[in-house]
C-alpha positions in Angstrom: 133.7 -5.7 3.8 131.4 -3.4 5.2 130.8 -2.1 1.8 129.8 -5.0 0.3 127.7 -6.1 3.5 125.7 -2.8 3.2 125.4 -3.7 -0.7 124.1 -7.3 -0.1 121.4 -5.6 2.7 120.3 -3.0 0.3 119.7 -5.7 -2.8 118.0 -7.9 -0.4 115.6 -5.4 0.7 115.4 -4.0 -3.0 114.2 -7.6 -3.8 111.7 -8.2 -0.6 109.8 -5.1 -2.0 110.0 -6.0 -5.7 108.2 -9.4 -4.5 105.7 -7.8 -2.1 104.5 -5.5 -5.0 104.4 -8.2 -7.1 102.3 -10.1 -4.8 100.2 -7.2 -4.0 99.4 -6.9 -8.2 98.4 -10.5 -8.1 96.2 -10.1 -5.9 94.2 -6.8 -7.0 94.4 -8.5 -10.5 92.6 -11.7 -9.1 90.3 -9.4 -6.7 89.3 -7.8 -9.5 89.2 -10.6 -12.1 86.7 -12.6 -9.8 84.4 -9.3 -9.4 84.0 -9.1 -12.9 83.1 -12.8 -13.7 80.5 -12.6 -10.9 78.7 -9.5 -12.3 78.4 -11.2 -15.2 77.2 -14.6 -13.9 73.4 -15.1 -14.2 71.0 -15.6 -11.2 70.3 -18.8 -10.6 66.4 -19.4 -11.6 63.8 -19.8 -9.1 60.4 -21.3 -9.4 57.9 -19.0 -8.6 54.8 -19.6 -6.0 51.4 -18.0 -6.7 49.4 -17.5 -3.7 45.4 -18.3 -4.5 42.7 -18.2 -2.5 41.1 -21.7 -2.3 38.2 -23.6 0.0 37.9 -26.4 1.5 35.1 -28.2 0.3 32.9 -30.9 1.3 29.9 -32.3 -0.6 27.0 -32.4 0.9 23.1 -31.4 0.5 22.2 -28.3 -1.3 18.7 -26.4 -2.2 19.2 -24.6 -5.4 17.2 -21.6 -6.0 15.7 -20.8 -9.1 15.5 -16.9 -9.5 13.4 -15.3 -11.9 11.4 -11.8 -12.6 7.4 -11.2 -12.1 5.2 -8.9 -11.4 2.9 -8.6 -8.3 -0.5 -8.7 -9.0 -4.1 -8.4 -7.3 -6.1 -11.5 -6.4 -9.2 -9.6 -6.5 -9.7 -6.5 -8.6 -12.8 -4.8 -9.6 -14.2 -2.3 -12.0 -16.4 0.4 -10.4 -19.1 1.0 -12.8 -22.5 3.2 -12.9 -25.6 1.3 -12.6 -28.1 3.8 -13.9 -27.6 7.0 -15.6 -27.5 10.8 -14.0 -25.9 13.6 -11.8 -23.9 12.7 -8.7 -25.4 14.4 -6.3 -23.5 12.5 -3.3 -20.1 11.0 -3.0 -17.8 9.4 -0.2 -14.9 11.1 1.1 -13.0 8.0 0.8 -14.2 7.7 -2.8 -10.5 9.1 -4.1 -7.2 7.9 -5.4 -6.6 5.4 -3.0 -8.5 5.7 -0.7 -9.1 2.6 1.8 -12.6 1.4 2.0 -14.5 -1.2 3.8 -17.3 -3.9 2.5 -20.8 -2.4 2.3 -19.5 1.2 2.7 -21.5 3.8 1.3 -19.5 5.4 -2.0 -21.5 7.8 -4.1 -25.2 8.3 -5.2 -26.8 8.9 -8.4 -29.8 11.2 -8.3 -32.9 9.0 -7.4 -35.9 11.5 -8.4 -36.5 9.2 -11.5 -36.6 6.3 -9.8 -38.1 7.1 -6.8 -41.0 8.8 -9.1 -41.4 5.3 -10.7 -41.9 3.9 -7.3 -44.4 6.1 -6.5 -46.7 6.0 -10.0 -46.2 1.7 -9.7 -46.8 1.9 -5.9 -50.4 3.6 -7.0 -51.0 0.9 -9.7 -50.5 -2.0 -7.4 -53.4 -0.6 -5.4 -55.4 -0.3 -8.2 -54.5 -3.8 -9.1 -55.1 -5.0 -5.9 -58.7 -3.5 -5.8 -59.2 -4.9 -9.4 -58.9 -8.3 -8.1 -60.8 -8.0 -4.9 -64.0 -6.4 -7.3 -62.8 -9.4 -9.5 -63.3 -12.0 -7.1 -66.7 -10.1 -5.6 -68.2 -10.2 -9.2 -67.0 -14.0 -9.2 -68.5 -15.0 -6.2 -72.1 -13.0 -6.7 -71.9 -15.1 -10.2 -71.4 -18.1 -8.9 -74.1 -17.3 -6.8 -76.2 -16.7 -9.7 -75.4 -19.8 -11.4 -76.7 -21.9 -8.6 -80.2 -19.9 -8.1 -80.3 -20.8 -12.3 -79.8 -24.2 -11.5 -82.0 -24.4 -8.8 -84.5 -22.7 -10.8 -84.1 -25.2 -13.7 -84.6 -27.7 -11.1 -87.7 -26.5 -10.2 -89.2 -26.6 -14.2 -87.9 -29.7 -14.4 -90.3 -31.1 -11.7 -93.2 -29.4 -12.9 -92.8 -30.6 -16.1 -92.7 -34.4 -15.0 -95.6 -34.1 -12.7 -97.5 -32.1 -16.1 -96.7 -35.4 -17.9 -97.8 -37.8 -15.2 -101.2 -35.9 -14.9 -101.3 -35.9 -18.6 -100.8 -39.9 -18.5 -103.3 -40.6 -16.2 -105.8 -38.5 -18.0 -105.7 -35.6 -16.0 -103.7 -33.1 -17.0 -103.5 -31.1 -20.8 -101.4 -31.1 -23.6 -101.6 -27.2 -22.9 -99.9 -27.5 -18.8 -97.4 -29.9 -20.2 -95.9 -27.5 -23.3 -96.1 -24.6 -21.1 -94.2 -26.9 -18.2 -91.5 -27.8 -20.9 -91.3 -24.2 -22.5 -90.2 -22.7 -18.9 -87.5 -25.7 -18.3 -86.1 -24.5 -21.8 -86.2 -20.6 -20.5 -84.7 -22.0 -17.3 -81.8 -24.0 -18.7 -80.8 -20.7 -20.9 -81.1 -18.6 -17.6 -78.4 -21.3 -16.4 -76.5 -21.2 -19.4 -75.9 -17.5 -19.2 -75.4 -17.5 -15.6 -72.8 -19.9 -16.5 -71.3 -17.3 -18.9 -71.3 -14.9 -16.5 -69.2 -17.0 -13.8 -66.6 -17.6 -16.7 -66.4 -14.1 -17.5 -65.9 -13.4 -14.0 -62.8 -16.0 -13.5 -61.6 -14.6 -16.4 -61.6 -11.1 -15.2 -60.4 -12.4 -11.9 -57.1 -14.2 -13.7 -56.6 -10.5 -15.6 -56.9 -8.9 -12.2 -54.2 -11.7 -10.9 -51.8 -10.9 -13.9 -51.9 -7.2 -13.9 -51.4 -7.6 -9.7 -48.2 -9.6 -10.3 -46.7 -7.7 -13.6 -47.0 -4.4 -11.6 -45.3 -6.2 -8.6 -42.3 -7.3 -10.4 -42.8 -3.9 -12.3 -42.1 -2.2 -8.7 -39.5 -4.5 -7.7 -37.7 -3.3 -11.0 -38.0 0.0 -9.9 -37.5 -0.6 -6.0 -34.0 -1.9 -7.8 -33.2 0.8 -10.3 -33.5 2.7 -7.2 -30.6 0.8 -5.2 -29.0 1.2 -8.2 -28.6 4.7 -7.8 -26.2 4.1 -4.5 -22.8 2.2 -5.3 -21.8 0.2 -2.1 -18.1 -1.2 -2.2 -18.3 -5.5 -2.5 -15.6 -6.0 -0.4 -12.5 -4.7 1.6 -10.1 -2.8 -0.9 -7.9 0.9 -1.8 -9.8 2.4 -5.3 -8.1 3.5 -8.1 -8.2 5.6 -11.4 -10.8 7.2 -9.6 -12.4 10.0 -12.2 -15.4 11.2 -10.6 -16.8 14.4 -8.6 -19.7 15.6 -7.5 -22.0 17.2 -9.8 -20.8 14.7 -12.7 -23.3 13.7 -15.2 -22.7 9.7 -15.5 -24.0 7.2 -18.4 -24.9 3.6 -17.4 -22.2 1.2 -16.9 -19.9 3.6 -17.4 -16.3 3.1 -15.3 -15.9 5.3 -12.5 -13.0 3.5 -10.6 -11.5 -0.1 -10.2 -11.4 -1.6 -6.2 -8.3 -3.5 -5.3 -7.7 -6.2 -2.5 -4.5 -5.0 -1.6 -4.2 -7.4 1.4 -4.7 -10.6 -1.6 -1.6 -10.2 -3.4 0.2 -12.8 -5.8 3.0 -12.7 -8.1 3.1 -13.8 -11.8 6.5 -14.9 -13.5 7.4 -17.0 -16.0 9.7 -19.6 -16.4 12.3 -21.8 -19.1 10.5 -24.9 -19.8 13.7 -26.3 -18.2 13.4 -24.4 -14.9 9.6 -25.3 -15.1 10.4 -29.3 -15.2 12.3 -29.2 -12.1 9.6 -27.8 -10.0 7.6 -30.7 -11.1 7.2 -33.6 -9.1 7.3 -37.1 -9.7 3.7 -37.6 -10.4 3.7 -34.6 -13.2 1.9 -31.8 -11.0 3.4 -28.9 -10.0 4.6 -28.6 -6.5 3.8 -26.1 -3.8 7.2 -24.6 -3.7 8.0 -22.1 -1.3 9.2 -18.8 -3.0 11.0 -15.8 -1.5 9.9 -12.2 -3.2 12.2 -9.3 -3.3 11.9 -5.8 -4.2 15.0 -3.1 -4.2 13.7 0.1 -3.3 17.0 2.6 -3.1 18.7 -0.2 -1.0 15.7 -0.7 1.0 14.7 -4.0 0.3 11.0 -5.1 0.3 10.5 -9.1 1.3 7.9 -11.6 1.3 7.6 -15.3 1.4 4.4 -17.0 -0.6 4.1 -20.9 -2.0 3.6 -21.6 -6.0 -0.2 -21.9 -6.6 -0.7 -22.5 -10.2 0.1 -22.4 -13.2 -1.1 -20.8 -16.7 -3.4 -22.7 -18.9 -1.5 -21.9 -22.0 1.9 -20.6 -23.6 0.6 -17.3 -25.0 0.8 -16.3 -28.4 4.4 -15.5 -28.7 5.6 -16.1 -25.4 7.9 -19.0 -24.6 8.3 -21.3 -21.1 5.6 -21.3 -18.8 3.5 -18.8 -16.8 3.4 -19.5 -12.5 1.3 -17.7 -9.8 2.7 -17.9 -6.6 0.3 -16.7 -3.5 2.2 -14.1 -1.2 1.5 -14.4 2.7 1.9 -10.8 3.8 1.3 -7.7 1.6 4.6 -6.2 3.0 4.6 -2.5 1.7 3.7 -4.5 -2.0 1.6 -2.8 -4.2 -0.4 -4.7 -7.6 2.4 -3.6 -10.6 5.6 -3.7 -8.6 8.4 -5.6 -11.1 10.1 -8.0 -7.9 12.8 -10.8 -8.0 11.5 -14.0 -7.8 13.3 -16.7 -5.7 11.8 -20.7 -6.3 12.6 -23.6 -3.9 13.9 -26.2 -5.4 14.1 -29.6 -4.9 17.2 -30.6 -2.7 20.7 -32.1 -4.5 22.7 -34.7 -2.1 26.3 -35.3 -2.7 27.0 -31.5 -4.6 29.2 -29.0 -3.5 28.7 -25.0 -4.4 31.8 -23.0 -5.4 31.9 -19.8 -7.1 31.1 -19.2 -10.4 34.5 -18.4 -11.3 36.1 -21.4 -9.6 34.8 -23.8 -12.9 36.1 -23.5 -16.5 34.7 -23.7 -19.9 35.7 -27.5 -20.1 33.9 -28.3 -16.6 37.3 -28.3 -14.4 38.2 -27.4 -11.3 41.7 -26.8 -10.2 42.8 -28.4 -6.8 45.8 -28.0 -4.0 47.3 -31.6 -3.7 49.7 -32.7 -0.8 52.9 -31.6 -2.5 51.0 -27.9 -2.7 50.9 -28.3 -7.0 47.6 -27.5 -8.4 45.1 -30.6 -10.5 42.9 -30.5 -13.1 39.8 -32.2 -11.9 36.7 -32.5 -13.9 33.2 -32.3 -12.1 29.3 -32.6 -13.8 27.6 -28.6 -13.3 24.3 -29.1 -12.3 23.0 -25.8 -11.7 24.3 -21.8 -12.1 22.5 -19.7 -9.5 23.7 -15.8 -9.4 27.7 -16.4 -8.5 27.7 -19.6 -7.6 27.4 -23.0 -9.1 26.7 -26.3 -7.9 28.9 -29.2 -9.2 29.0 -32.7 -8.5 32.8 -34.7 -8.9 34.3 -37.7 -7.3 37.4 -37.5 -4.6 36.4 -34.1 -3.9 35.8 -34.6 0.3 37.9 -32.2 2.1 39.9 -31.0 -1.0 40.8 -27.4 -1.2 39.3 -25.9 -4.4 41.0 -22.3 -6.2 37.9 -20.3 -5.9 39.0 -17.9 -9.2 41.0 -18.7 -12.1 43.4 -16.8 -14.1 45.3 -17.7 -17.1 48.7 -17.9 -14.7 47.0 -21.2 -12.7 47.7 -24.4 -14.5 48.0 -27.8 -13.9 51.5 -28.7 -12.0 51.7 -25.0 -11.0 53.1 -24.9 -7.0 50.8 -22.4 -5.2 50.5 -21.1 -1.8 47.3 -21.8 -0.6 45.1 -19.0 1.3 42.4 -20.6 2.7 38.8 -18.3 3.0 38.1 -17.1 6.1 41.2 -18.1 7.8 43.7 -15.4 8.9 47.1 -16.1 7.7 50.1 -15.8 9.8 53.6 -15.1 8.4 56.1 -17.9 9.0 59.0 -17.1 10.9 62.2 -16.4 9.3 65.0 -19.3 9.9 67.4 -17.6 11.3 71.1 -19.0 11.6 74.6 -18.1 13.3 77.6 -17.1 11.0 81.5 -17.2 11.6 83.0 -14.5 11.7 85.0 -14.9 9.0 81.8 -15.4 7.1 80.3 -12.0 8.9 83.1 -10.1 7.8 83.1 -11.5 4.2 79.3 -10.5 4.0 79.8 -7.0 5.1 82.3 -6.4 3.1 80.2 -7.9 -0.2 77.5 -5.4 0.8 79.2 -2.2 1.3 81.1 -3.1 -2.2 77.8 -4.0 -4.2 77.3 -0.2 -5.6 73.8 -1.0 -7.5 72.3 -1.5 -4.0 69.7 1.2 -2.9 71.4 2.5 0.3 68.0 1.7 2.3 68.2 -1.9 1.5 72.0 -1.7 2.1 71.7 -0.7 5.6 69.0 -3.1 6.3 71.5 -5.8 5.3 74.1 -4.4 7.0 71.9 -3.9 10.5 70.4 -7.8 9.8 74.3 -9.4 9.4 75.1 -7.4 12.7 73.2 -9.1 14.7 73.9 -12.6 16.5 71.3 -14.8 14.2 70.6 -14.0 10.5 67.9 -15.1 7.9 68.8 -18.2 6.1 67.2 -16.9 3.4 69.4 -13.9 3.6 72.4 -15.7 4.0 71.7 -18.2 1.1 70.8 -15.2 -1.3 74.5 -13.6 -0.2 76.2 -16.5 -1.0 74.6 -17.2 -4.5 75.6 -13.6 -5.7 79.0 -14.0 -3.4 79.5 -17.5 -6.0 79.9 -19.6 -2.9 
């Protein structure tokens, strides 16, 4: 008996661990089955979010600005030329490459001798002239004298030879007295005749003596001028030139010495599309007085000036297209005539536009916008104008919309975006963070420290997050997608 009970113990033992090793087997085999199939289950797919930058926009009123190139320019420039012929012989010290004069200042001198030599020889002929006239109108006068003591004479004969014929008609006188009487009123009347030669000859001389007076005063005013001539005087207020003279310098007439700039009367000349040019017309056809913004980059220095549209050029220009406009600057501002500057044109105001950047609009005129559900929309708008980076479109149900600002060929319609609005910091969100069982915990832990093909870094981070009381949903959900449940 106590054979067979030691038997029965020892087979009922034998079979306890038979069934405890089987057990164990089925359960390393099922461990390691369910491993296998969830290293080779495939991640579930999720749809990706693109974060953009976008704007919220609202339409409004805009001024475009119509930019263009020109070239500054002098209101007033003037060629310095010599008058008369001959050797400098004095010269201003501001008569040099830019130097600054004033109106009326003295600039350089031709030699005078000439001229003033001419003055002198015509000053001495006027007198002469002038006493030519005065013995001129003596001779006159002592003619006219003349004339009348002829006449009177003549007078005289004629007298006598009326009474000679009364005497003869009464019986008195002779045939003898009167012929004699009638012979002197014939000698008397050609005494008067010549006399009255004489006083014609005289006003004649006298008019000669007039003429020669006046032709050798204008004679001396021509010289009195050719001697101003010599002296160059600057017309008005101005910085010279191409200045190419010194002193000594042998000069022709008219020849060009320097040119005299205003340098305070600066404008700017640019041209135009015939396009751009329409819109800064106004509605009666004229060109407005646009205001206009001037620019000029010197090493990062810029230059700047403000001026209003003036004019505009009275023809194309042989091949030249668009049109040609002056603008009037206020200030000189460092400028000088020949600078190349940027041009910036005023334009007339746009109501109900919005301006986005440039690269904000597509080739088809779209726009792509952030709906409520965060899923970008195609929406077409009208351009109006490009300006630099910028341009200014005009759409409807675009108030308070919030407009991608840059497109890329990963932006569609439909996409779901994250929005990054410009100029506004963005905050993280805070992590959802839940509590686990412990069953779960322990479960996690022991997914982790299993998963070989984890980095050890990230490892421990996982390990250190599932630690605490409160973990990451996001954590947690991720866990359970590769955990399969």
């Amino acid at each position: 008996m106590r054979f067979l009970r030691k038997s029965l113990t020892g087979l009922f033992l034998l079979s306890v661990t038979i069934g405890l090793l089987l057990f164990a087997g089925m359960m390393v085999s099922n461990a390691y089955q369910e491993k296998v199939a969830q290293e080779n289950r495939a991640p579930q797919g999720r749809e990706r979010v693109y974060a953009v930058n976008v704007v919220k926009v609202e339409p409004g009123e805009v001024t475009p600005e119509l930019i263009a190139f020109g070239q500054v320019k002098s209101r007033r420039s003037l060629e310095v030329r010599a008058k008369a012929s001959g050797t400098i012989v004095q010269i201003s010290d501001d008569f040099i490459e830019g130097g600054r004069v004033e109106e009326g200042q003295f600039l350089l001198q031709v030699d005078p001798t000439n001229a003033e030599y001419a003055i002198d020889r015509l000053t001495n002929d006027l007198r002469d002239a002038e006493v030519e006239k005065r013995d001129a109108l003596r001779s006159l006068d002592l003619a006219g004298d003349e004339l009348e003591a002829a006449m009177a004479q003549a007078d005289l004969r004629q007298r006598a030879l009326t009474r000679q014929n009364d005497l003869q008609t009464r019986g008195v006188g002779t045939s003898a007295a009167a012929e004699a009487a009638e012979l002197a009123l014939a000698a008397a009347n050609q005494a008067t005749l010549s006399r009255r030669q004489a006083v014609a000859q005289a006003e004649g001389r006298r008019e000669q003596a007039e003429t020669r007076l006046e032709r050798t005063r204008i004679a001396l005013d021509e010289a009195q001028r050719d001697l101003a001539e010599t002296t160059l005087v600057a017309d008005f207020t101005g910085t010279l030139s191409e200045v190419n003279v010194v002193k000594g310098r042998l000069v022709s007439a008219n020849e060009k010495l320097a040119t005299l700039v205003d340098s305070d009367a600066l404008e700017v000349s640019f041209r135009v599309s015939t396009s751009q040019y329409v819109r800064l017309l106004d509605e009666n056809g004229d060109l407005r007085s646009s205001e206009v913004k001037v620019d000029l980059d010197v090493l990062g220095q810029d230059l700047n000036s403000n001026g209003v549209v003036t004019r505009e050029g009275a023809v194309v220009g042989e091949g030249q297209t668009g049109r040609q406009i002056f603008a009037q600057l206020d200030t000189a501002g460092g400028f000088k005539p020949g600078d190349f500057v940027t041009v910036h044109v005023r334009e007339n105001a746009l109501t109900e536009v919005v301006e986005l950047p440039a690269t904000a609009l597509d080739a088809t005129g779209q726009i792509l916008v952030v709906d409520d559900r965060e899923r970008l929309e195609l929406v077409p708008v009208t351009l109006l104008r490009r300006q630099a980076d910028t341009v200014i479109v005009r759409g409807d149900a675009l108030q308070d919309r919030l407009v991608v600002t840059r497109r890329t060929p990963l932006l569609g319609q439909g996409i779901q975006v994250k929005p990054l609005i410009a100029g506004q910091p963005t905050q993280p969100e805070a992590p959802e963070m839940i509590e686990l069982t412990d069953d779960q915990r322990v479960a996690m832990i022991a997914f982790v420290r299993d998963n070989k093909k984890m980095p050890d870094t990230m490892r421990d981070r996982i390990l250190g997050a599932l630690e605490k009381d409160k973990v990451p949903s996001k954590l947690v959900k991720r866990l359970q997608d590769r955990m399969g449940g």
